[in-house]
N, C-alpha and C positions, 0 to 999 in steps of 0.2 A: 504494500500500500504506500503508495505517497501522497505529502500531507502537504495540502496547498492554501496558500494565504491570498486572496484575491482584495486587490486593491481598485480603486477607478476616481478619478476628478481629485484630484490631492492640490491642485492650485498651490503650490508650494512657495510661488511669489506673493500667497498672502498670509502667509506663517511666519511669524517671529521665529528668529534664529534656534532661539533656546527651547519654545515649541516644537520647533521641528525635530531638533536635534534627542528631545525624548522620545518624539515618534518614532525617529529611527532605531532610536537602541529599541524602542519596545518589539518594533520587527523584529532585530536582532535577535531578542532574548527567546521568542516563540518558537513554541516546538511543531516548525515545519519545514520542509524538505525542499520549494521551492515560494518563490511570490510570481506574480502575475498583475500586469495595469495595463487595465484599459484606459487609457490615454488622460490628458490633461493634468499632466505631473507638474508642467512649470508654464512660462513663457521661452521664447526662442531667447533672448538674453545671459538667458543662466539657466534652461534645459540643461547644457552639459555639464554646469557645475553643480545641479542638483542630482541630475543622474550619477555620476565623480563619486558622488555623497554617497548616496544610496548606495551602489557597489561597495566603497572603499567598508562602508559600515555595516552592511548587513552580513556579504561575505556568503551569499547562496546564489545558486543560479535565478535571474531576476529578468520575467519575459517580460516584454511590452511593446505597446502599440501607440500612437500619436493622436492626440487630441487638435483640431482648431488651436485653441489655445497655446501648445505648443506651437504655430507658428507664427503667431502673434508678433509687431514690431520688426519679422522678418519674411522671407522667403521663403516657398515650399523646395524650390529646389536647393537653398543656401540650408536649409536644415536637414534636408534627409541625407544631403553629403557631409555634413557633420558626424549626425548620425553613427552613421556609416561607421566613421572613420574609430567614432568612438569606442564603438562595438567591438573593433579591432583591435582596441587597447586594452580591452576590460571583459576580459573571458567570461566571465559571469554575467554579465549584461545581453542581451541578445532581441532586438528587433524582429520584430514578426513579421515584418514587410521581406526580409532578405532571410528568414531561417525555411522556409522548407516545409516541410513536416518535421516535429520534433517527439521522440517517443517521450514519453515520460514514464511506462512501465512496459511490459508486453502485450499488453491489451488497451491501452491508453495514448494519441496521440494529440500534440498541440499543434494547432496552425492559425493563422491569425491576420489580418492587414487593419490598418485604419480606416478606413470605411470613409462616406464625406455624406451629408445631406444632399441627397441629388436631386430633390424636386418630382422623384417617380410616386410620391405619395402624398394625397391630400388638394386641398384646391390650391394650384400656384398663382393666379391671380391676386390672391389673400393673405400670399405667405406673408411671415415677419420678416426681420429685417434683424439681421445679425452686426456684430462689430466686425465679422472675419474681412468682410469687405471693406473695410478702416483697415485692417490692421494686419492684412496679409497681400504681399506686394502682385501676387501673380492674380488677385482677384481685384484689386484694387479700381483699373482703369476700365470696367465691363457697365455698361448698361444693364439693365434689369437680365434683358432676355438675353445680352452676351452672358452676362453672370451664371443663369443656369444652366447655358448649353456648357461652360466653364465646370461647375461642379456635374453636370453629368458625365461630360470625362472623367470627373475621378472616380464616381463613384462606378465606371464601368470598369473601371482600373483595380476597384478594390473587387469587384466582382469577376473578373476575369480571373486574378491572382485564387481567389478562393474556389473558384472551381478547379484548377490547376492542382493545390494544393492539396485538397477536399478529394476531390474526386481521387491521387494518391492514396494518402491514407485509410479511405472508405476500402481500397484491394484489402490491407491487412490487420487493419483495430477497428475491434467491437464497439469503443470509448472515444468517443472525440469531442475535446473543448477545441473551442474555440471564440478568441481573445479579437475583439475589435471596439472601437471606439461608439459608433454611431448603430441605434437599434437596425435591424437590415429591415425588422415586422412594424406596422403599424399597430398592433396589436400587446407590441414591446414596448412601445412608445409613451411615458406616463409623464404627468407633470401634474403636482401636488397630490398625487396620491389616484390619480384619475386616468384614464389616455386621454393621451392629447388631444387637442381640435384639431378640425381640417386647416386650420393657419398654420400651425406650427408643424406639423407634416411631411412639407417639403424640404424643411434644414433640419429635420431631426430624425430622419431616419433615411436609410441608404438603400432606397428599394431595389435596386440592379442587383445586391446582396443578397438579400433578401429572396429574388425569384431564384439564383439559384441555388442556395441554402434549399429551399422547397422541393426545387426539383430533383438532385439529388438524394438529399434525407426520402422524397416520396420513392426513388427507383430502389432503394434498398433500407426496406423494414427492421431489417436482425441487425440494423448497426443504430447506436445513439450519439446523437450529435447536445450538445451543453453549449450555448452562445454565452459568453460572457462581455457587457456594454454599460456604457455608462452614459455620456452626456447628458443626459435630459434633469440632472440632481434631482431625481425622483425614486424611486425603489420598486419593482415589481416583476413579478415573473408572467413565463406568458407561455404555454405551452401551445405549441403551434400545429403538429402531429403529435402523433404518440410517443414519438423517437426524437423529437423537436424540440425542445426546451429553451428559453431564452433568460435569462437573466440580469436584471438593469439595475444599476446599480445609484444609490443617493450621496449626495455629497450637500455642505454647505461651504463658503467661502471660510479660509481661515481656521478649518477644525478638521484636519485630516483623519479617514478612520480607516476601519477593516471593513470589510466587505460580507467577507463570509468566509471562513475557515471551513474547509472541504477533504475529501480522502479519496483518491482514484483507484481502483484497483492494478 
């Protein structure tokens, strides 16, 4: 069995030092085998000095994925070659955009990407209106309707990657989590304790993922897939097939927490 500590939305650029720094050792000190976050750890400024942190201090292997947030004040492509690079230096650390399939037991694999709100779900007429377009340089100069034909690239980007993935590991594990940032279901999708409305919809879930998550998990019943997502700082599960499970995680600004401590076979 290993013994997994799921994290999601840690906004760590809104944590006092000394806050954080207990959060850390308290990872540290728990009795499990790996961590997992689903995205929005920091901003792009000091992303890799909180990631740095995290590694240097927890000292387990520590998967994750990218939040919005994480690109904030910079670049999608100035951060994922960061990333990258970092990954490289810090063996314990490892990005789910660039890992593969990753076993975690012999009946258990991870796979995972960031995900984006692409607009495949809810009325896009109505959607909100997020800071990503402040605050992220590759969305920055779009018009309404450039903007979402913009995040439907990515979100076909994260959807292609998980079929790729997915579709692997389905050959040889019963067990599959799998780590990304944005709900892929509208059904996954909560906010204050509720699902969402059709406004928020379309930047809060990743429907290109989502279809083929479905299609997939439906071609093959005898395997269980486990979604793990957070954005929406809400909490809810949502079970989608019978072998479908999703799971979104809450956060609030300034109070980082656990998730849910889990056991995979």
């Amino acid at each position: 069995m290993r013994r997994i500590c799921w994290l999601t939305d840690l906004h760590l650029n809104f944590v006092a030092p000394r806050q954080a720094s207990a959060f850390l050792d308290s990872l540290q000190q728990m009795p499990v085998d790996v961590l997992m976050v689903s995205g929005d750890l920091s901003e792009a400024p000091r992303l890799q000095l909180d990631l740095s942190e995290m590694s240097a201090r927890i000292r387990k292997p520590i998967y994750f994925v990218l939040g919005s947030h994480d690109y904030y004040r910079s670049s999608i492509a100035a951060v994922r070659w960061n990333i990258s690079q970092l990954c490289q230096r810090m063996p314990n650390l490892t990005w789910m955009n660039e890992a593969g399939v990753v076993e975690l037991s012999p009946e258990t694999a991870l796979v995972g990407h960031d995900g984006w709100g692409d607009g495949l779900a809810g009325n896009l007429e109505e959607a909100v209106q997020l800071q990503d377009e402040l605050q992220i340089e590759e969305l920055t100069t779009y018009d309404r309707h450039s903007l979402f034909s913009k995040l439907g690239e990515l979100g076909q980007e994260a959807a292609s990657h998980l079929e790729t993935v997915l579709g692997e590991a389905l050959k040889k594990y019963r067990n599959i989590c799998l780590l990304t940032h944005v709900p892929p279901f509208a059904e996954s999708c909560w906010y204050e304790g509720e699902p969402a409305g059709e406004h928020m919809l379309p930047r809060f879930t990743c429907g290109a993922a989502g279809r083929v998550l479905y299609r997939l998990m439906s071609e093959h019943p005898d395997r269980k897939l486990t979604v793990l997502c957070g954005h929406t700082h809400s909490p809810g599960e949502a079970i989608i097939l019978p072998n479908l499970r999703v799971w979104t995680g809450g956060a609030k600004y300034g109070q980082p927490q656990v998730q849910r401590l889990f056991w995979v076979p």
